[in-house]
C-alpha positions in Angstrom: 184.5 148.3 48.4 186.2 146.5 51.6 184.1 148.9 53.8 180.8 148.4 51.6 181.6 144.6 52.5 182.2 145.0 56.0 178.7 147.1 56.0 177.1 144.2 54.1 178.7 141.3 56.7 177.9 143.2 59.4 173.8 143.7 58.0 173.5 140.1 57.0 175.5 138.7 60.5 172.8 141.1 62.4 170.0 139.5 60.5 171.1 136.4 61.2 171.6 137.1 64.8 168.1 138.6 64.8 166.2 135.8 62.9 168.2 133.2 65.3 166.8 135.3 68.2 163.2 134.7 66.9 163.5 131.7 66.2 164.8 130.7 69.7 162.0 133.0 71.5 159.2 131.0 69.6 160.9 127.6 70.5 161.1 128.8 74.1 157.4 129.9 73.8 156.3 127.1 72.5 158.0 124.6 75.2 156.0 126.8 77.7 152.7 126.6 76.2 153.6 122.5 76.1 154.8 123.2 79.9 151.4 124.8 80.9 148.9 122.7 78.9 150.4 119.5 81.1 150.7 121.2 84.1 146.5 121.8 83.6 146.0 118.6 82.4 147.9 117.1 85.1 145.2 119.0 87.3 142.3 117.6 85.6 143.5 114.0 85.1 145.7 111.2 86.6 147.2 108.2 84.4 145.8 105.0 85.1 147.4 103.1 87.7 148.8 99.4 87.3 145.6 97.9 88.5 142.4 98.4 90.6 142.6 96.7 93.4 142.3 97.9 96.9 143.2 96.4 100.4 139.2 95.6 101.0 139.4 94.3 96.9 142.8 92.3 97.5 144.0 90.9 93.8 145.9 87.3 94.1 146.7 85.1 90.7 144.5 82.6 92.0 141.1 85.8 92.2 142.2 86.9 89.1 142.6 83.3 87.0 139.3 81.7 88.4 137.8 85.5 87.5 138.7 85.3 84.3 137.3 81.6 83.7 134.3 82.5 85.4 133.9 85.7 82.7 133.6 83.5 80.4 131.9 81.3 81.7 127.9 80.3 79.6 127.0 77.2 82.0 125.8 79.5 84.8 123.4 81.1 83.0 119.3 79.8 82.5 119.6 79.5 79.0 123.4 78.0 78.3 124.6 81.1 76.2 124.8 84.2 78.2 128.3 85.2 80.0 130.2 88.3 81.0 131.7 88.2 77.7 128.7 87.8 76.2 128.0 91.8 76.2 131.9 91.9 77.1 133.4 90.8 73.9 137.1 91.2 73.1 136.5 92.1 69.5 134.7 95.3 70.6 136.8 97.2 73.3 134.9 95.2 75.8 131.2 95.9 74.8 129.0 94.1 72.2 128.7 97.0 69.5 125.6 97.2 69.7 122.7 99.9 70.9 120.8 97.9 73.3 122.4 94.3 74.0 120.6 91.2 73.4 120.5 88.9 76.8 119.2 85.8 78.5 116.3 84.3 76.4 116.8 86.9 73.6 115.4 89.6 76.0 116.8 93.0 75.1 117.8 95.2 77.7 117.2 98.7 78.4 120.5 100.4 77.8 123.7 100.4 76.1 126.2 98.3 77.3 129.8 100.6 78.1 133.3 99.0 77.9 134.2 97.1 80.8 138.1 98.1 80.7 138.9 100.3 83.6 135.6 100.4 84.2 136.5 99.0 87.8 138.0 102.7 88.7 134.8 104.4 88.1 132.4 105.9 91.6 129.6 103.5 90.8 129.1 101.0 87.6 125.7 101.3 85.5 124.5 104.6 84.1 122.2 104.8 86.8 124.9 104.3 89.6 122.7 101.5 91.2 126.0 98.9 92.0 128.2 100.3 94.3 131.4 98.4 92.5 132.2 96.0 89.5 131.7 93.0 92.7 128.2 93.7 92.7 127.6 93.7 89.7 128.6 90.4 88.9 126.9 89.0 91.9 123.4 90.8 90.9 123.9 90.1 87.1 123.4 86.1 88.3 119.7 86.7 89.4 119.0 89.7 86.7 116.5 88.5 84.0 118.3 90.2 81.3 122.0 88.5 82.4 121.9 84.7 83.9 118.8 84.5 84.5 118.7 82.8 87.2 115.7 82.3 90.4 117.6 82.8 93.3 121.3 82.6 94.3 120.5 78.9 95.3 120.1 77.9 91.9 123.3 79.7 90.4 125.3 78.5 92.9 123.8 75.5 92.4 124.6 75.5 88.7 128.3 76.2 89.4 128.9 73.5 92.0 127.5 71.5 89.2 130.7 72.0 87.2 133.6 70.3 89.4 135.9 71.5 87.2 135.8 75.0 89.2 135.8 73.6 92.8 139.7 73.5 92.9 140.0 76.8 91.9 137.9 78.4 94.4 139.6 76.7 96.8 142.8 78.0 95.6 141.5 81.4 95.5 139.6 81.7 98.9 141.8 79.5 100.8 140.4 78.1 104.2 136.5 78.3 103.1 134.2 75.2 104.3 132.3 76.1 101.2 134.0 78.5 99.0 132.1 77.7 95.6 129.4 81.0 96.5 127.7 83.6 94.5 129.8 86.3 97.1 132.9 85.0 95.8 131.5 84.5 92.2 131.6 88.5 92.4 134.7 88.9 94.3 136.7 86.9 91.8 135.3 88.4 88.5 135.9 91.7 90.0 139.3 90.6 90.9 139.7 89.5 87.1 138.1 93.3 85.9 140.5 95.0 88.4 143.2 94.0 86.2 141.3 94.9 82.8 143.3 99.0 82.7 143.7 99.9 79.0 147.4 102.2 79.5 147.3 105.0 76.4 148.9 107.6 75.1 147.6 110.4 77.0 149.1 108.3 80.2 152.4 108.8 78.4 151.8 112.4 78.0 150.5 112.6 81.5 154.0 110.9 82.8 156.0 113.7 81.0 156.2 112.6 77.5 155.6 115.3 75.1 155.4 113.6 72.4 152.8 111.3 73.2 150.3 113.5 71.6 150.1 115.2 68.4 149.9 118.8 67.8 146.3 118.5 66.8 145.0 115.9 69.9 147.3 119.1 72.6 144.6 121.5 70.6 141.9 119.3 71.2 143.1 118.3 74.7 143.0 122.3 75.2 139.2 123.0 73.9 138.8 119.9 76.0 139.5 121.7 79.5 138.8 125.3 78.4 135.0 124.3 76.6 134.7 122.9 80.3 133.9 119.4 79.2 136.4 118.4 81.6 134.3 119.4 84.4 132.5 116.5 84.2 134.9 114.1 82.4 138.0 114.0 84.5 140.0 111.9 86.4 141.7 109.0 86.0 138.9 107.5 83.4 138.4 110.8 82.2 134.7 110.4 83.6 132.6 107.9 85.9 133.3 110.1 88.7 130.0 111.9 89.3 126.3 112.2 88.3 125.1 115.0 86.2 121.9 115.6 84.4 122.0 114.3 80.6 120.5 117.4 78.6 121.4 120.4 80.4 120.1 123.3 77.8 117.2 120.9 76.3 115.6 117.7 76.6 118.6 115.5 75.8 116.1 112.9 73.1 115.6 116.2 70.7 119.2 115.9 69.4 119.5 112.3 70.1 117.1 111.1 68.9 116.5 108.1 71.2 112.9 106.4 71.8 110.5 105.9 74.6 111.4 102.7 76.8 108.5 100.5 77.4 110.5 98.8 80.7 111.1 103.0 81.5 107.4 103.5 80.6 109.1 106.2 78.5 111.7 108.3 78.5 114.6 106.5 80.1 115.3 109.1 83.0 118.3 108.0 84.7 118.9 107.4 88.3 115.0 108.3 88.7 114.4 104.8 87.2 116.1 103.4 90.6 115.4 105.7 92.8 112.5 107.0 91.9 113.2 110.4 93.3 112.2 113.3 90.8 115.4 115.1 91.9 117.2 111.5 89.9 115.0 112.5 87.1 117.5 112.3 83.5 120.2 112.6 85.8 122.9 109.9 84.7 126.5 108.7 86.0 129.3 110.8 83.5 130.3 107.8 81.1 134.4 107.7 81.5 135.9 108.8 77.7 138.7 106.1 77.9 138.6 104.3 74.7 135.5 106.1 73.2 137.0 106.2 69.9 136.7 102.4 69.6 133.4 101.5 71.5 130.2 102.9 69.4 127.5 103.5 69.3 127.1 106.3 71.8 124.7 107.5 75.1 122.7 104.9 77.4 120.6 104.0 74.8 123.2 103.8 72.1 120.8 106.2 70.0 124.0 108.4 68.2 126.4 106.1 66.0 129.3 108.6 65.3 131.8 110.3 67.6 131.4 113.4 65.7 127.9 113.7 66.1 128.0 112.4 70.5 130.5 115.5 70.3 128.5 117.9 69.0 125.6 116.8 71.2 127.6 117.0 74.5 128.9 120.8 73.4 125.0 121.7 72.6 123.2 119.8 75.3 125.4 120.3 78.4 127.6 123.4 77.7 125.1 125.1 75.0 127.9 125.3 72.4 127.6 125.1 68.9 131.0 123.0 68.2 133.0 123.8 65.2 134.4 121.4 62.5 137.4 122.4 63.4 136.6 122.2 67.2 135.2 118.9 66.6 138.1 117.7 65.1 140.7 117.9 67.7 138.6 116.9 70.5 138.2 113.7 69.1 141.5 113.9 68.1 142.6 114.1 71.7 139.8 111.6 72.4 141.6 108.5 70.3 144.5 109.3 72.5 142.5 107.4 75.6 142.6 104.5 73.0 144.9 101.5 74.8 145.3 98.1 74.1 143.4 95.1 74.5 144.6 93.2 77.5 146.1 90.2 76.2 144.4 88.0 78.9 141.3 89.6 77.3 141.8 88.7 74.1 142.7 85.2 74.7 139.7 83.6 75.4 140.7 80.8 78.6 139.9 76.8 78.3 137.1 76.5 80.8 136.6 73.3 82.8 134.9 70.4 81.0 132.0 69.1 83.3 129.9 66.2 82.7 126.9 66.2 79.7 123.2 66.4 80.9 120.6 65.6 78.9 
């Protein structure tokens, strides 16, 4: 019996021993599958940084402060009611949540409006790539029809000086100016203020070396991610925004998004071409950056697709001619809600603006 014992011990110690081996060989296998999904990702992407600025695009308080008044900021515009924030809006991720936004004198312009958070770390801004940085486009935005509204630069600036509340602050801002209240500096301080705008998420914490930042399901879809090869477009640090490609690769992109004709486009909206007007531009479109696209519907320049699930779909069929899974579906977007950050709290305070004198 002692020796039918020691046979026993000896079967169920080896067992042990063997299961314990397993199970250590799958732990160990799994920490380098975690090991070489990061090192690719770290590859492909880079965590945002702790702002935007630049040595030509210094950031100071004083930029940032009078930016962030002036974002808000409805006086400047022709009809009293139109503002950065206006298409901007903190309740929304930094759009309007809407297809096409509504702008000066109810005019509604020709594309969807995308978040403004990071935006500022993107190649270009617009989907057609036609302002070379986020200083630009608030300068332009004061004479566009569809923004402020306004003539000329004469008359914005002109509007501005008119508000004496805002004349300190430029002066605190561009120090040692004769005349510092300027449509120039109107862009150079709201850009300042959207330097600043960077949306930190969970995928940065992955990207730093936390592990755990990520579910098991969003490391699955992160994988499809970079294997389907939609990460050859959307990567980087906004995970997009860093090149043009043509929207609607395999077909013609409004068969499976259904979007309308344009009458400012005199059609279909065609991209760069619309700017350009070079047929080699035609449908080709600046790579929207992912960064908070769970939170910022609806979908495409034209805001024509109103669920993630269905904008995922699209991009597998129309640019990589893939027919997407449920399941495939599923854990890209889980690993897209990972690019979800917060709300800059000097976002979603809205600032006291200078008080200026009533006219009739």
């Amino acid at each position: 019996m002692r020796i039918k014992a020691r046979i026993w011990l000896c079967a169920c110690t080896s067992f042990l021993t063997m299961a314990m081996l397993s199970i250590v060989a799958s732990v160990v296998a799994a920490d380098d599958a975690d090991q070489s999904l990061l090192e690719r990702a770290r590859a492909m992407f880079k965590p945002l940084p702790e702002n935007a600025g630049t040595p030509e695009r210094p950031l100071t308080p004083e930029r940032v402060a009078l930016g962030r008044a002036l974002f808000f900021e409805t006086r400047v515009s022709t009809d009293g009611k139109q503002s950065c924030a206006n298409c901007h809006q903190p309740s929304f991720y930094g759009t309007d949540a809407l297809p096409r936004s509504v702008g000066n004198q109810g005019k509604v312009l020709p594309r969807n409006v995308p978040t403004v958070f990071n935006t500022a770390l993107q190649l270009a801004q617009h989907y057609g790539g036609n302002r070379v940085d986020v200083e630009e486009q608030a300068v332009k935005a004061l004479v566009s029809p569809f923004a402020y509204g306004n003539a000329d630069y004469a008359a914005a600036e002109a509007r501005l000086r008119a508000l004496p509340g805002y004349r300190a602050m430029f002066e605190k801002a561009f120090p040692g100016q004769s005349e510092p209240v300027t449509a120039e500096n109107w862009g150079k301080a709201i850009g300042a203020y959207e330097r600043v705008l960077l949306t930190p998420a969970p995928f940065d914490r992955y990207l730093k070396g936390d592990a755990d930042a990520l579910s098991g399901q969003a490391k699955h879809g992160l994988e499809k991610f970079m294997s389907f090869g939609c990460a050859g477009c959307h990567n980087g640090v906004t995970v997009g925004g860093q090149m043009y490609q043509k929207f609607g690769v395999t077909q013609d992109y409004w068969v499976l998004t259904g979007s309308k004709e344009i009458d400012l486009f005199k059609g279909r909206d065609k991209g760069r071409f619309q700017d350009t007007k070079n047929e080699a531009d035609a449908f080709i479109f600046k790579v929207q950056q992912l960064r908070n696209v769970a939170v910022t519907p609806p979908y495409f320049h034209d805001g024509s697709v109103a669920e993630l699930s269905d904008a995922v779909r699209i991009m597998g069929k129309l640019q990589l001619g893939r027919d997407l899974s449920t399941s495939d579906v599923s854990d890209i977007i889980a690993f897209l809600q990972s690019l979800t950050g917060e709300v800059p709290q000097q976002f979603s305070e809205v600032p006291n603006l200078p008080a200026a004198p009533y006219r009739n």
